[in-house]
ZADO-1210 file (C-alpha; in nm, 4 decimals, padded with zeros to 6 digits):
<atoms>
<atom x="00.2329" y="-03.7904" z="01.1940" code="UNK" pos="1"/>
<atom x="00.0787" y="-03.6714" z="01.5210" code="UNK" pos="2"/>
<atom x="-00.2435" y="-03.4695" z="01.5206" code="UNK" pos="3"/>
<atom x="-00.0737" y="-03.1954" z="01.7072" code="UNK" pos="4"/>
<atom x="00.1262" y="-03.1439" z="01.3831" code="UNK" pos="5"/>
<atom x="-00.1620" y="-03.0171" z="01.2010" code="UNK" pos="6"/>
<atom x="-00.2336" y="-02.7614" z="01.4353" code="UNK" pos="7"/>
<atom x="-00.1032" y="-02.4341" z="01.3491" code="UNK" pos="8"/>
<atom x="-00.1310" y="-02.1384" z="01.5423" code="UNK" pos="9"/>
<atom x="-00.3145" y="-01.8407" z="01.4517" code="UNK" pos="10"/>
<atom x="-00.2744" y="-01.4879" z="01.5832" code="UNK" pos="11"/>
<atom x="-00.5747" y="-01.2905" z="01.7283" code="UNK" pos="12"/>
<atom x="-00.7408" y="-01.0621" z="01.4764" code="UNK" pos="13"/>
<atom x="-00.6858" y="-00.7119" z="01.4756" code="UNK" pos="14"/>
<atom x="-00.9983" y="-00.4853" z="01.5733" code="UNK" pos="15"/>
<atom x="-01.2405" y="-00.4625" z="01.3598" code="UNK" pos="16"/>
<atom x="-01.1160" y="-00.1266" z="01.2878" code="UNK" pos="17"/>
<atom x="-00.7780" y="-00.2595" z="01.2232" code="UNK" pos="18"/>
<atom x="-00.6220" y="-00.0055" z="01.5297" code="UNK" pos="19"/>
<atom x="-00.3876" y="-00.0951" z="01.7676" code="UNK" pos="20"/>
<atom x="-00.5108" y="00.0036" z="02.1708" code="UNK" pos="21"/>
<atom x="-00.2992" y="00.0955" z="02.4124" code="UNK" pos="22"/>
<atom x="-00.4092" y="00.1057" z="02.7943" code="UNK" pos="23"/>
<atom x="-00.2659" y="00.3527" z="03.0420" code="UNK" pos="24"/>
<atom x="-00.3109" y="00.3998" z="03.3878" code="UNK" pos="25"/>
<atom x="-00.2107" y="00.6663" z="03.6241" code="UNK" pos="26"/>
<atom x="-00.2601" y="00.6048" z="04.0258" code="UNK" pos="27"/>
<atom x="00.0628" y="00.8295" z="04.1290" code="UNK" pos="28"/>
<atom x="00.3672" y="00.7401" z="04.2851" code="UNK" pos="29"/>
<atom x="00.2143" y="00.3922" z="04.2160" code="UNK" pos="30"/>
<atom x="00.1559" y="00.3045" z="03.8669" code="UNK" pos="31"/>
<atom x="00.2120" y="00.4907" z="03.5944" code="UNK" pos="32"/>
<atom x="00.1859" y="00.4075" z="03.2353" code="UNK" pos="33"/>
<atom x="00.1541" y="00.6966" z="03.0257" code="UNK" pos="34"/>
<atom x="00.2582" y="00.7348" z="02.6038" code="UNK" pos="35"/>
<atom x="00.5514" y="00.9192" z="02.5279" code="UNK" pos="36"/>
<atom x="00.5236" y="01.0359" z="02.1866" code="UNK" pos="37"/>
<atom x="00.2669" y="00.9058" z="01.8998" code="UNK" pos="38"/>
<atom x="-00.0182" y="01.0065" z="01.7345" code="UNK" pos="39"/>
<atom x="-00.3326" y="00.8823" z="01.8884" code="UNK" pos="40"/>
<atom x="-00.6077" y="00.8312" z="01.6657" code="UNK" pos="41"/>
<atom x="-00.8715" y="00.7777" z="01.9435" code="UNK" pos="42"/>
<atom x="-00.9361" y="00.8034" z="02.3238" code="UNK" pos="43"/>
<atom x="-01.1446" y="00.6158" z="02.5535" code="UNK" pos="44"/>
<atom x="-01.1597" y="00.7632" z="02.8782" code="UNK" pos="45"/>
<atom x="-01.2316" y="00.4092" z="03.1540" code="UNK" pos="46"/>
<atom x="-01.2871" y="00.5736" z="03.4296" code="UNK" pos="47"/>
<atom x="-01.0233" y="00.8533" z="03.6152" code="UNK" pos="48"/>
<atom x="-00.7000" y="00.6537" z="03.6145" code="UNK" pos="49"/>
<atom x="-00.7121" y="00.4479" z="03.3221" code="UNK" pos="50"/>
<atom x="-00.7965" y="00.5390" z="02.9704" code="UNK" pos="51"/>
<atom x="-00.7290" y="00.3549" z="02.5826" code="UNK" pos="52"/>
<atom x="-00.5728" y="00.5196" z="02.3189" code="UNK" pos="53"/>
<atom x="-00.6041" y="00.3821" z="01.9670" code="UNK" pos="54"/>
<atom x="-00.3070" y="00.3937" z="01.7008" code="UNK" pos="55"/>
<atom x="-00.3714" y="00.3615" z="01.3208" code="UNK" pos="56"/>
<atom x="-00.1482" y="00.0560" z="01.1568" code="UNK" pos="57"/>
<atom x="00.2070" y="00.1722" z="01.0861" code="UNK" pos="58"/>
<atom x="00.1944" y="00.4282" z="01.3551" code="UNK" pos="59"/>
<atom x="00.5085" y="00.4393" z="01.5999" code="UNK" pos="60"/>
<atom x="00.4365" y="00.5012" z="01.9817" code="UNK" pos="61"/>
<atom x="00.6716" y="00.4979" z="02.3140" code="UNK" pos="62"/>
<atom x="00.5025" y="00.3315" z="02.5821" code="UNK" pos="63"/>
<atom x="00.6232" y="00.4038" z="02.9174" code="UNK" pos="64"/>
<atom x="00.5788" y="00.1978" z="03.2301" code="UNK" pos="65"/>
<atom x="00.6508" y="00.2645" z="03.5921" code="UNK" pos="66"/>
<atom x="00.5380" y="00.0780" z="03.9414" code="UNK" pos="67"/>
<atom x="00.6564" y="00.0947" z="04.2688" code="UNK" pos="68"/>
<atom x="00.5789" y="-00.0771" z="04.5688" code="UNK" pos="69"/>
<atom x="00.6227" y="00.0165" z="04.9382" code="UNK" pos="70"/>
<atom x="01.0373" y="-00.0936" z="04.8628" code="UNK" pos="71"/>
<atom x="01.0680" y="00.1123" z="04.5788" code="UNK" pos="72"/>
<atom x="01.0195" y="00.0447" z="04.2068" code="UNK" pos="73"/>
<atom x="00.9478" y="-00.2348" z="04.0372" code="UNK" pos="74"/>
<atom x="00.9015" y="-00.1816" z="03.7101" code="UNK" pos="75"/>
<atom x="01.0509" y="00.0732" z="03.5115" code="UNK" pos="76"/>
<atom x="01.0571" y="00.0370" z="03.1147" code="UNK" pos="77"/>
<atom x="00.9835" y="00.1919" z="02.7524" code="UNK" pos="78"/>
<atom x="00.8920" y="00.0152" z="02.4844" code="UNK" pos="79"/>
<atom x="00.8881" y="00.2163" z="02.1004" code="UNK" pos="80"/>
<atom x="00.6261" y="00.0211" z="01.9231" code="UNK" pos="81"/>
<atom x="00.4860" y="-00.0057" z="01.5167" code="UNK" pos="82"/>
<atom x="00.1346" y="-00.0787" z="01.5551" code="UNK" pos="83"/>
<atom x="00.0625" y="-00.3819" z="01.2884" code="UNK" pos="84"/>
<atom x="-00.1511" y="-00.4031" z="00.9942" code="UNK" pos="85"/>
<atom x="-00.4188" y="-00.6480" z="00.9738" code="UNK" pos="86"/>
<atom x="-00.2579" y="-00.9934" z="00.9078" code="UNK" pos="87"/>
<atom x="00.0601" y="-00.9260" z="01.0151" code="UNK" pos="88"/>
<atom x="00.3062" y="-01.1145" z="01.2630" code="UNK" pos="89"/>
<atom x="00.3625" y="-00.9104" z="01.5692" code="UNK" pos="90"/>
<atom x="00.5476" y="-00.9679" z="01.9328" code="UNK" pos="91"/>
<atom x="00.2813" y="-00.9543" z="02.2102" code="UNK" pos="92"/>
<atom x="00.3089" y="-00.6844" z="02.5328" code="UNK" pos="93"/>
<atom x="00.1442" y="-00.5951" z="02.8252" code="UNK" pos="94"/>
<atom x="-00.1500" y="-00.3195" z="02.7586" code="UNK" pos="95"/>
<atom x="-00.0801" y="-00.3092" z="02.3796" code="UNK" pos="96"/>
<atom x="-00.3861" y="-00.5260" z="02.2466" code="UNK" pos="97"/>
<atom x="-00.3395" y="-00.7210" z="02.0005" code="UNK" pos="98"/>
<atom x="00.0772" y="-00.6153" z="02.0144" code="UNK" pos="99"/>
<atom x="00.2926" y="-00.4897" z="01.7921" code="UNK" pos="100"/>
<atom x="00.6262" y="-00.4534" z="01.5982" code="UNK" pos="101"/>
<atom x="00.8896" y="-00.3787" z="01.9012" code="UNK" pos="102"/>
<atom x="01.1282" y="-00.1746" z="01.7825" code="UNK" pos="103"/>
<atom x="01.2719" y="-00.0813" z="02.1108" code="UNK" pos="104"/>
<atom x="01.2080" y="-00.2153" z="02.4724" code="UNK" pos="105"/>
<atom x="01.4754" y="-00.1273" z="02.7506" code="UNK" pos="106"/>
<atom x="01.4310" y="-00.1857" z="03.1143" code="UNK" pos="107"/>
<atom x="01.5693" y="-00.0344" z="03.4667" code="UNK" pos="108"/>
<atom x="01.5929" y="00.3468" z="03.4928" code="UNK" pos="109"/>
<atom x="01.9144" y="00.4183" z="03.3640" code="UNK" pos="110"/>
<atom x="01.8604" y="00.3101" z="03.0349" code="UNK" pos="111"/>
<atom x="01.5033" y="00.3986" z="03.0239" code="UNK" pos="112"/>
<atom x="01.6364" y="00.7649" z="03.1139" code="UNK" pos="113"/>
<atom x="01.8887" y="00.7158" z="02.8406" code="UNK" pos="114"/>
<atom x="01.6213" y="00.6379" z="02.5362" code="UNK" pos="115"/>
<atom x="01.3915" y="00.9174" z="02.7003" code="UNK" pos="116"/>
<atom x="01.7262" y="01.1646" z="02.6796" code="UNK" pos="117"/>
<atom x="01.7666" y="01.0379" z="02.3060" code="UNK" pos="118"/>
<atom x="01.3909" y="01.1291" z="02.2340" code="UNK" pos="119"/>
<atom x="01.4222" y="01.4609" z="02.3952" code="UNK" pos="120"/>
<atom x="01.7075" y="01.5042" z="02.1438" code="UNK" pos="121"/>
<atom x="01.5535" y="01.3990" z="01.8670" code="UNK" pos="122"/>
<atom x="01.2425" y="01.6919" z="01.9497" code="UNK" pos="123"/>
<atom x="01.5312" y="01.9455" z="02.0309" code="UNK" pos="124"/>
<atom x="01.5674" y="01.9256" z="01.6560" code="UNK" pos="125"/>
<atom x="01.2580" y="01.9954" z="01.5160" code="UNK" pos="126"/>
<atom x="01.1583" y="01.6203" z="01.4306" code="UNK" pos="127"/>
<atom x="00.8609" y="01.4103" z="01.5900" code="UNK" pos="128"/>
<atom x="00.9939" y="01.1244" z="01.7259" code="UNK" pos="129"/>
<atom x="00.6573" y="00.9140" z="01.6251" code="UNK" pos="130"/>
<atom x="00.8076" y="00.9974" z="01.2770" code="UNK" pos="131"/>
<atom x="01.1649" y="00.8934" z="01.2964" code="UNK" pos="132"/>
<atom x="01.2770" y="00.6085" z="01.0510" code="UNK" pos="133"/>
<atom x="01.1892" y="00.2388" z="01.2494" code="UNK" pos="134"/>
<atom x="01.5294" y="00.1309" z="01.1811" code="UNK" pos="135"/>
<atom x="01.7155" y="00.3919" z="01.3912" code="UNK" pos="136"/>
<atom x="01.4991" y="00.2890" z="01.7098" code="UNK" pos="137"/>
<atom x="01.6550" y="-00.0446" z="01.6115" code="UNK" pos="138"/>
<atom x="01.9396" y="00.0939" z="01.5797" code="UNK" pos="139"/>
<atom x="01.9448" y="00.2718" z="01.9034" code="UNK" pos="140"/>
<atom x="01.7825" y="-00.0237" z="02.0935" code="UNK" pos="141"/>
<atom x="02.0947" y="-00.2520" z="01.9434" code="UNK" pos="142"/>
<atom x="02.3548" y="00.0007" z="02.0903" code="UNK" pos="143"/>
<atom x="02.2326" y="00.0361" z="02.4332" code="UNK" pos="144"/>
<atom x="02.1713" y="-00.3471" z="02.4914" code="UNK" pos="145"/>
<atom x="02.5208" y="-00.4144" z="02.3513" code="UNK" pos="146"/>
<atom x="02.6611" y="-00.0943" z="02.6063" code="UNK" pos="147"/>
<atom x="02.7768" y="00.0746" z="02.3083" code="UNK" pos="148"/>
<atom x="02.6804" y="00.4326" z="02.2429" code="UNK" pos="149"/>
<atom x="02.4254" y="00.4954" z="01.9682" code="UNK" pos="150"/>
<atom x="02.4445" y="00.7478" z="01.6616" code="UNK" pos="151"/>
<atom x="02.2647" y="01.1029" z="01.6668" code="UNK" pos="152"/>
<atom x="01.9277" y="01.0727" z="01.4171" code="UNK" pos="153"/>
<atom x="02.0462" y="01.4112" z="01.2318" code="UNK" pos="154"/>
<atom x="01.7780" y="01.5970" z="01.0292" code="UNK" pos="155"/>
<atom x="01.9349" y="01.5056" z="00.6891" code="UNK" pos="156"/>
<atom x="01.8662" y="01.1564" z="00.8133" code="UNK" pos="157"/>
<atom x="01.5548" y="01.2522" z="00.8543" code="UNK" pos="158"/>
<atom x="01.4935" y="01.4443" z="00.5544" code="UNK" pos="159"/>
<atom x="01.6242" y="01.1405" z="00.3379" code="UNK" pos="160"/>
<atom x="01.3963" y="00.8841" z="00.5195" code="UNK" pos="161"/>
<atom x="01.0815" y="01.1562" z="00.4034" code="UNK" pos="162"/>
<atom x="01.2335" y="01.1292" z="00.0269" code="UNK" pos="163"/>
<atom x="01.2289" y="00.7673" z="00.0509" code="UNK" pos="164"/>
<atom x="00.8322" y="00.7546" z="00.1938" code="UNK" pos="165"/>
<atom x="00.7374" y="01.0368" z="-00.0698" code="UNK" pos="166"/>
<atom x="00.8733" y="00.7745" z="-00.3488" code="UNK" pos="167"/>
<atom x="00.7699" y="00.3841" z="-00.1868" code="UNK" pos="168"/>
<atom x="00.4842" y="00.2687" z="-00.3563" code="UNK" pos="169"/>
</atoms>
């Protein structure tokens, strides 16, 4: 048995405050990353266009990128993240430090403008999006990739996934 078999690989530690940052940057029309829902816990302003925001564990943000160049734009993508808990597995991503649980990522406008349209929905009905059920932005996420159309989060959905929290140990 090789040496190299021994090694295992070990994630980065979480903070010592166990929070999940976020950094954003805004230079317009150029690059802008900005948070579309979620629940900041802190804020460190870096200077005038970028700044960190800090999520507690479990917490569920939307992450929004967008770059152009002088040929139009490069990058444009959302990504609805769980931040982890200490000791948990987690997918890495750009400007989420140390990552997260991805529970959504889409790319290229059209379907970035189609998750932002389902979020807007989702707020049109009196529910914050940072606290809709983790499986439905699976779900949703599934559906689009596959070019399928994804189901409505209703507010009895909604009102059973508080039940079940209210009850989990």
């Amino acid at each position: 048995m090789s040496s190299a078999s021994h090694l295992r690989l070990v994630p980065p530690p979480l903070p010592v405050d166990g929070l999940t940052r976020v950094e954003l940057t805004w230079i317009e029309k150029k690059v802008e990353y900005w948070i579309r829902f979620g629940k900041e816990k802190d804020e460190q302003i870096l200077d005038r266009r970028r700044r960190t925001l800090s999520f507690a564990s479990n917490s569920i943000f939307a992450l929004v990128r967008w770059a152009s160049n002088d040929h139009g734009t490069v990058i444009s993508r959302i990504d609805i993240v769980r931040a982890i808990t200490p000791g948990e597995h987690f997918q890495t991503l750009p400007f989420v430090r140390p990552g997260g649980d991805i529970l959504l990522k889409m790319e290229g406008w059209p379907k970035v403008e189609r998750v932002l349209q389902f979020i807007d929905a989702i707020e049109a009905i009196g529910i914050d999006p940072a606290e809709v059920s983790p499986h439905h932005w699976r779900h949703v996420h599934n559906r689009l990739t596959a070019g399928q159309e994804p189901r409505s989060y209703t507010l009895e959905q909604h009102q059973a996934i508080l039940l079940r929290r209210s009850v989990e140990p």
